[in-house]
C-alpha positions as CSV (number, residue, x, y, z in Angstrom):
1,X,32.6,75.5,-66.8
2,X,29.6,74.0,-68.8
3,X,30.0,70.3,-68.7
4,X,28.2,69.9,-71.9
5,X,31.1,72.4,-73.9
6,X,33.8,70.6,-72.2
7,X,32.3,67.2,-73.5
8,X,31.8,68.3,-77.0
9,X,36.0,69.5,-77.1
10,X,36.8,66.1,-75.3
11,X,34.5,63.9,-78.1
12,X,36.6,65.7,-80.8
13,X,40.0,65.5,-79.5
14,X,39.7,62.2,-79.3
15,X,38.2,62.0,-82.7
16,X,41.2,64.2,-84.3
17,X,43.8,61.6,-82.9
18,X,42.1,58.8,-84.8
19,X,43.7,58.0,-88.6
20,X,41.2,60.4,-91.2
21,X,39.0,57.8,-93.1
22,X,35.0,57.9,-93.9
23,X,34.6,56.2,-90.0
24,X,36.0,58.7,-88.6
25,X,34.2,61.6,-90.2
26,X,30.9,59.8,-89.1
27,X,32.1,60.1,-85.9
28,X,33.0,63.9,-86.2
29,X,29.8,65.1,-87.8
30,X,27.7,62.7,-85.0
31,X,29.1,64.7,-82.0
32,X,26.4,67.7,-83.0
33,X,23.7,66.1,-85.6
34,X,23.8,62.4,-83.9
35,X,20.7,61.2,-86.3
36,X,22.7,62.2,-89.5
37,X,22.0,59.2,-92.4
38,X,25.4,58.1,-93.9
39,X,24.2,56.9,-96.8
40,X,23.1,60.7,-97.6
41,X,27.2,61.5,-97.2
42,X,27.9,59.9,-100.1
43,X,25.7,62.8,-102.0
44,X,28.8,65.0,-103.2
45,X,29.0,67.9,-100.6
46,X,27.1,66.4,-97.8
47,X,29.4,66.7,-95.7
48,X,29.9,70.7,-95.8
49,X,26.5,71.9,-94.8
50,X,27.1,69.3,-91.3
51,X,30.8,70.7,-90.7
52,X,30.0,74.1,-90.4
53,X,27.6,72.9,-88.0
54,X,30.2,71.3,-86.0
55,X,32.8,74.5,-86.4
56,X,30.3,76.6,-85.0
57,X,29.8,74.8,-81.7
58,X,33.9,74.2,-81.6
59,X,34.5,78.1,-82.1
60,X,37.0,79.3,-79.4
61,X,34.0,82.3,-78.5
62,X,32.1,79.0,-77.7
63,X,34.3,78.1,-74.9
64,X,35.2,81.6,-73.7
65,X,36.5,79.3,-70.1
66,X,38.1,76.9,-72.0
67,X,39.8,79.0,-75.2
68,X,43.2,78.0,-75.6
69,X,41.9,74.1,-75.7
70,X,39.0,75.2,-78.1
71,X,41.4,76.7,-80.4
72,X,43.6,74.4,-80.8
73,X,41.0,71.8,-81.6
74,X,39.2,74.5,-83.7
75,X,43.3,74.7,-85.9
76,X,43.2,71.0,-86.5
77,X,39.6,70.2,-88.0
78,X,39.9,71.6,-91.1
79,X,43.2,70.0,-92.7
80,X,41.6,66.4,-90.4
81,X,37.8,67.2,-92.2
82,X,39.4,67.8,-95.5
83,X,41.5,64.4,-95.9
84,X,38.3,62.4,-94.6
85,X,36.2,64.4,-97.7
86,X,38.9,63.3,-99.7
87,X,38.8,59.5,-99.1
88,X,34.6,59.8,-99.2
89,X,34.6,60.6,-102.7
90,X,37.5,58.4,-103.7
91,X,35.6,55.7,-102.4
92,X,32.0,57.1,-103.8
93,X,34.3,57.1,-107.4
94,X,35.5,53.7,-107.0
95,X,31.7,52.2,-106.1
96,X,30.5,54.2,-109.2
97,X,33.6,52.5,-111.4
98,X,32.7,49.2,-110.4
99,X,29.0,49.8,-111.3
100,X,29.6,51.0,-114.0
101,X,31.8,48.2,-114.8
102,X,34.0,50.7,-116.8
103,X,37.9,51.1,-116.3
104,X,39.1,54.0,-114.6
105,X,39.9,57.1,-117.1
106,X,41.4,60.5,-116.0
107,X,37.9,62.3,-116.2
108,X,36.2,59.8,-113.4
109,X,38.2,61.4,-110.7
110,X,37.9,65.0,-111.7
111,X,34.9,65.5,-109.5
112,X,36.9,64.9,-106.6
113,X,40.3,66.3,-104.9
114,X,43.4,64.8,-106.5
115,X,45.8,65.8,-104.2
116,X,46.3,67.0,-100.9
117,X,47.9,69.7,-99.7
118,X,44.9,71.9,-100.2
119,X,42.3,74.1,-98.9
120,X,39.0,73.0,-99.1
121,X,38.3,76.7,-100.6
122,X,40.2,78.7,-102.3
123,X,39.0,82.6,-103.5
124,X,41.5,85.1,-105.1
125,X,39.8,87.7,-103.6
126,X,40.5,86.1,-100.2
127,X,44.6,86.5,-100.7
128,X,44.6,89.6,-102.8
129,X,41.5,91.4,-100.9
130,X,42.2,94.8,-104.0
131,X,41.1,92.4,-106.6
132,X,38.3,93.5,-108.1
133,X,37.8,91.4,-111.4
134,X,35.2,94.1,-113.0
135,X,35.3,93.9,-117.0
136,X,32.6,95.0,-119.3
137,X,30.3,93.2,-121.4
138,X,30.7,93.0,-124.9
139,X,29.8,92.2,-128.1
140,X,29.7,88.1,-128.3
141,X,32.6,88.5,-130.7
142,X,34.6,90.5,-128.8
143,X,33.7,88.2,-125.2
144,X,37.3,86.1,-125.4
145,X,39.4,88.9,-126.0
146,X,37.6,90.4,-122.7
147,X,37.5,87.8,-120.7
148,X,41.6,87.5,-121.0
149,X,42.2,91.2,-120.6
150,X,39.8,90.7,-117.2
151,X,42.8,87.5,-116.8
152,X,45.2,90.2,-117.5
153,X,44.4,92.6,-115.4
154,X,43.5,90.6,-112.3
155,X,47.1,89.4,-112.5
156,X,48.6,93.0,-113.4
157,X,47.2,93.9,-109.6
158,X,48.9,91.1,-108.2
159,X,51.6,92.0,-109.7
160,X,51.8,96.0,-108.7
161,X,50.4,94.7,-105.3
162,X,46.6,96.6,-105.0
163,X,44.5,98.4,-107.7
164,X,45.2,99.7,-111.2
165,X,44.5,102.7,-112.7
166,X,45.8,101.5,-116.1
167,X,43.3,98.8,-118.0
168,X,43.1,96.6,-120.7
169,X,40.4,96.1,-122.7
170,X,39.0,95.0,-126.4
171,X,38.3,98.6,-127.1
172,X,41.7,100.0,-126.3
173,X,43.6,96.9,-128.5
174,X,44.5,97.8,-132.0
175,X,44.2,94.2,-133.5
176,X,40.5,92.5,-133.3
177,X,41.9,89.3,-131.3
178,X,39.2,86.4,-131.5
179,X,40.4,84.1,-129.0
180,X,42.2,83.7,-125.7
181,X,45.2,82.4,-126.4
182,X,46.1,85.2,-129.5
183,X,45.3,87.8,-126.5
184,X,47.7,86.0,-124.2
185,X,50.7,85.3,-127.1
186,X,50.6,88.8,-127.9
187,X,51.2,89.7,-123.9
188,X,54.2,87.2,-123.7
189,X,52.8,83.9,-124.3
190,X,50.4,81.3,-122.9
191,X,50.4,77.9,-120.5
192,X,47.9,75.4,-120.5
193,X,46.2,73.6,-117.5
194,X,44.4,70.1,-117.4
195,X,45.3,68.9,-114.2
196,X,43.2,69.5,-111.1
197,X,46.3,69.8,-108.5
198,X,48.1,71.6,-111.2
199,X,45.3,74.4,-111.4
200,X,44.2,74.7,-108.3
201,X,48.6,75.3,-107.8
202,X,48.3,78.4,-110.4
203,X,45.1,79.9,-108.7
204,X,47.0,80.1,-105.4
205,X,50.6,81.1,-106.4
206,X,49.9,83.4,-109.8
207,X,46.0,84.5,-109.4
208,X,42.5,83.6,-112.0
209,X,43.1,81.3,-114.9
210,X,40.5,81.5,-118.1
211,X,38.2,78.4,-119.3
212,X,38.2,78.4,-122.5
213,X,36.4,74.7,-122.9
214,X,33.3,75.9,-121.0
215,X,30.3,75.3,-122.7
216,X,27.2,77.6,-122.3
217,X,24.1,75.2,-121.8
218,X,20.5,75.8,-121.4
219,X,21.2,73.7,-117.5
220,X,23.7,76.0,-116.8
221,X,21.6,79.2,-117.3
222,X,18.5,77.9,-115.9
223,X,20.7,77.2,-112.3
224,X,19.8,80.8,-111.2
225,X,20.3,84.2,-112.6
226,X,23.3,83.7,-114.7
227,X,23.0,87.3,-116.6
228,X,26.8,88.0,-116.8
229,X,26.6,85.2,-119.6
230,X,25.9,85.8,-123.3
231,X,22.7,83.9,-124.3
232,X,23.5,84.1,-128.1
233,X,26.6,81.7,-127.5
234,X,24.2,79.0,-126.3
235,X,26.0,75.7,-127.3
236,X,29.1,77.2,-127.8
237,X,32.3,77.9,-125.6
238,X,32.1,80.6,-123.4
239,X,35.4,82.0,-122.3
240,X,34.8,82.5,-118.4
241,X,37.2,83.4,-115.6
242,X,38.1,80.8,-113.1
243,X,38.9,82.5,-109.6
244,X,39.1,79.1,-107.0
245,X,37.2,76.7,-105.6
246,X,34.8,75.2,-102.6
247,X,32.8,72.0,-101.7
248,X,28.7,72.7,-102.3
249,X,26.1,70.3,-102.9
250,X,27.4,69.0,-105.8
251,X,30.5,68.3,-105.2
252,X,33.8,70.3,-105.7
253,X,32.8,73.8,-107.5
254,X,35.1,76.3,-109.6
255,X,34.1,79.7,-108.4
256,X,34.0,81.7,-111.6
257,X,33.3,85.2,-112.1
258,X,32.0,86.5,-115.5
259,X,31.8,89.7,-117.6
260,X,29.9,92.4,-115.9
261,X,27.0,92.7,-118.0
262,X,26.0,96.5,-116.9
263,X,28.1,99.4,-114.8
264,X,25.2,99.0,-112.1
265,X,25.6,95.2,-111.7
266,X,27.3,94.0,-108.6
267,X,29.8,91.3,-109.2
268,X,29.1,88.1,-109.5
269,X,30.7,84.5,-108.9
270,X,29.1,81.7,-110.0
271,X,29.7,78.0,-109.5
272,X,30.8,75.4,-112.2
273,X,30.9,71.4,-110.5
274,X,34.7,70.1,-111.4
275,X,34.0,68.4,-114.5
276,X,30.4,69.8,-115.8
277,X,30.4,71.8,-119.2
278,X,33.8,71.0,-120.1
279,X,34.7,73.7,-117.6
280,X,38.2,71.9,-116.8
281,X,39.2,70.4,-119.8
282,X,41.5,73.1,-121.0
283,X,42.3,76.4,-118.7
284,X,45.0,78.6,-119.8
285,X,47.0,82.0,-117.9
286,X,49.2,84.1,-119.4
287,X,53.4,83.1,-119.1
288,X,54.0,86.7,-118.5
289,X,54.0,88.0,-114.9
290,X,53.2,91.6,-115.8
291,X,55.9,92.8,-113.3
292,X,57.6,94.7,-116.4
293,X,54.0,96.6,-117.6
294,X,53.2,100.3,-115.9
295,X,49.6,99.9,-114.2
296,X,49.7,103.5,-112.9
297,X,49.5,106.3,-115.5
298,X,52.7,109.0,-115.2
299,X,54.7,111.1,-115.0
300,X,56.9,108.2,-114.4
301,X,60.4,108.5,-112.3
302,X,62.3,105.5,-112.2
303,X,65.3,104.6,-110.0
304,X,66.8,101.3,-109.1
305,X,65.2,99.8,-106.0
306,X,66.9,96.2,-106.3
307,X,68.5,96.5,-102.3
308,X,64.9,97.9,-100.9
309,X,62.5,95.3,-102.4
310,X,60.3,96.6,-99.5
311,X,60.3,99.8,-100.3
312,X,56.7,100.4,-101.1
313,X,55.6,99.3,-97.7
314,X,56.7,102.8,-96.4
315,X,55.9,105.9,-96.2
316,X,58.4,107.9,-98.0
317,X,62.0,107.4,-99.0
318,X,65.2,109.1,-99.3
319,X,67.2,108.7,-102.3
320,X,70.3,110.0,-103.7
321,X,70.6,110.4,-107.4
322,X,72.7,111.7,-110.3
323,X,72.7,115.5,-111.6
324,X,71.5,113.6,-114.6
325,X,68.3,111.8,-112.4
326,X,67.9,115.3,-111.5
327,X,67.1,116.5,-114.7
328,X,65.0,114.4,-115.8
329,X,63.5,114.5,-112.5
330,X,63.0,118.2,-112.9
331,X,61.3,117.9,-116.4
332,X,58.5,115.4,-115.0
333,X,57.7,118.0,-112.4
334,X,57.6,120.9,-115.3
335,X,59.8,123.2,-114.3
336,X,63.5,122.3,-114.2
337,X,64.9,125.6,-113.6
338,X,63.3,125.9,-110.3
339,X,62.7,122.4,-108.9
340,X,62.4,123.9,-105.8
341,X,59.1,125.7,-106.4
342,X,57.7,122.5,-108.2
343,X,58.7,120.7,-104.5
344,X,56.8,123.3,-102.7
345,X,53.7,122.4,-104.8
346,X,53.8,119.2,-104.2
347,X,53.3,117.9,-108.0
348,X,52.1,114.4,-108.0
349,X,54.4,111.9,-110.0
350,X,54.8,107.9,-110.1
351,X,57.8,106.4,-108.3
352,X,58.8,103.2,-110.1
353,X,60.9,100.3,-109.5
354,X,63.2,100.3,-113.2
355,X,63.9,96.7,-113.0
356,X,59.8,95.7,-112.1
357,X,57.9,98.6,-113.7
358,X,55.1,97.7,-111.4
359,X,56.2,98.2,-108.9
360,X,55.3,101.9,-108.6
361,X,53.6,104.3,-106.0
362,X,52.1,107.8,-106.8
363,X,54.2,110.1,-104.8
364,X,55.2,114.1,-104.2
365,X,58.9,115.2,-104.2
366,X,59.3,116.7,-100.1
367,X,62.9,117.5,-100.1
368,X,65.9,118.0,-101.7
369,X,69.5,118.7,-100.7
370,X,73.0,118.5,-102.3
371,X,75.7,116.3,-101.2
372,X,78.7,114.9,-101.9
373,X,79.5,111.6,-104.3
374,X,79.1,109.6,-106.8
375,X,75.2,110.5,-106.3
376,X,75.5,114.0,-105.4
377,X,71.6,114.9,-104.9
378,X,69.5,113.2,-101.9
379,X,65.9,113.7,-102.4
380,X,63.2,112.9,-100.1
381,X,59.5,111.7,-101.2
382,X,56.5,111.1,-99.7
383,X,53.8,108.7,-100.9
384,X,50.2,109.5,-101.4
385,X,48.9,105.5,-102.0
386,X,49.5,102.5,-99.6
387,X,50.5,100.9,-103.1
């Protein structure tokens, strides 16, 4: 066993049973860059760039004699790192207060994490890997109407549980909606968001929220190559979708993802610091939970799946139905009076959930017998998506 490893796990498990406080993150960060300046930790998002630094000498395939200890030790630094961040920029807030000499307001702490309970980063993509956010670009007029159809859509995924075929978008909406928040009232409603903890909540549980307070500046679009962004609304509020969250060099970022400004553009995320360009002062997500809207274009078959919830997760199912499910059964597949040829074809047709429209998987009708019952036909499907 390498002495030096086995000092490095023994430095930090001593470290994790100390109480989380900005002393104890010098320690942690000293055990692998020792000549570290503290005063430089109190530049928001020091600390990241000298953590990962640490992780990567903690790393269980670091300590291949010496695993099980190494990843145990390697569990417990994030949730320990991200409560000592915490208490760094509370305290780096309060010094600034008292310089300032300026009583504390609700925007002086919106730089830095207001609760815990938290990751210290947080993507959409990263829980709902079929997320693709992909929308557009527009005319400037058209831009909030897209941006919460891009909302929409993200969360109509989550909702049928992997990608959709069916999309929204400004060109497919009969009204000319100008704003947000008419896109999201006429889809059910809207809900509101000014509270960090409160946000970050949504992102995690329900999926991307839309800024609609974020201003478009020349500082913003001169931070890199911002070309998902519409120059001609300079100065003015730029809807934008907000997808989660990280520490960087300036602090606490939103991740946020914008139009797609050509069809051979990869996508982009961008980075907003909490606070900056009024990109916090007013997010809002749709009430509805899009489990009642079709995402998969028919022939649609609906039955009642309320005791097999799971039911997508397999491969096929057997389910008996009614001669009058039969019938209608028999007119999506074209050809009523002979079912059984229609079978042996193997016509494509959507499954669907009738209480969570969905809820649906594209499917081919395998079997079919008759029985006796209530439900006197059993049929037997097989699926053609892992959705």
């Amino acid at each position: 066993m390498d002495p030096f490893r086995s000092l490095i796990l023994a430095q930090i498990e001593a470290i994790l049973e100390k109480e989380p406080c900005t002393e104890t993150l010098y320690e942690l960060l000293k055990v692998t860059t020792p000549k570290f300046n503290e005063a430089e930790l109190y530049i928001a998002g020091k600390p990241s760039k000298l953590y990962k630094k640490l992780k990567t000498r903690v790393h269980p395939d670091k300590h291949p004699n010496d695993s099980v200890r190494a990843t145990q030790i390697f569990q417990l630094l994030d949730p320990f790192f991200g409560k000592c961040v915490q208490i760094l920029y509370k305290e780096e807030n309060t010094r600034s207060r008292q310089k300032r000499k300026k009583k504390p307001t609700s925007t002086t702490t919106r730089s830095s994490p207001t609760s815990t309970g938290f990751p210290i980063e947080f993507n959409v993509r990263d829980k709902w890997s079929f997320l693709s956010l992909r929308q557009k670009s527009c005319k400037k007029t058209d831009i909030p109407s897209q941006v919460a159809f891009q909302c929409i859509n993200a969360r109509g995924a989550i909702a049928h549980g992997g990608k959709t075929s069916l999309k929204y978008d400004v060109k497919k909406e009969a009204n000319p909606f100008r704003t947000v928040d008419e896109v999201f009232h006429s889809h059910g409603g809207s809900k509101k968001f000014d509270n960090i903890a409160d946000i970050k909540s949504e992102l995690m549980a329900r999926g991307p929220l839309v800024s609609t307070s974020f201003v478009l500046t020349k500082d913003f679009m001169n931070t890199g190559k911002n070309n998902g962004f519409d120059r001609d609304m300079m100065g003015k509020n730029h809807p934008v979708l907000v997808i989660g969250w990280k520490i960087s060099n300036s602090g606490e970022v939103w991740l946020i993802q914008p139009l797609v400004r050509s069809t051979s553009a990869t996508e982009m995320v961008k980075t907003v610091t909490f606070g900056r360009f009024g990109i916090d002062d007013k997010l809002v997500a749709p009430t509805n939970s899009f489990y009642t809207y079709p995402w998969e274009p028919g022939p649609h078959f609906d039955l009642d799946f309320s005791k097999t919830p799971e039911w997508r997760s397999w491969p096929g199912i057997k389910k008996n139905i009614t001669g009058k499910d039969l019938e209608k059964l028999g007119e999506i597949l074209g050809d009523i009076n002979n079912i059984i040829t229609a079978s042996a074809n193997k016509k494509i047709f959507v499954l669907r959930d009738r209480r969570k429209l969905a809820h649906s998987k594209t499917c081919y009708l395998k079997k079919i017998k008759f029985v006796t019952g209530t439900k006197p036909w059993c049929i037997e499907v097989s699926f053609t998506t892992s959705v």
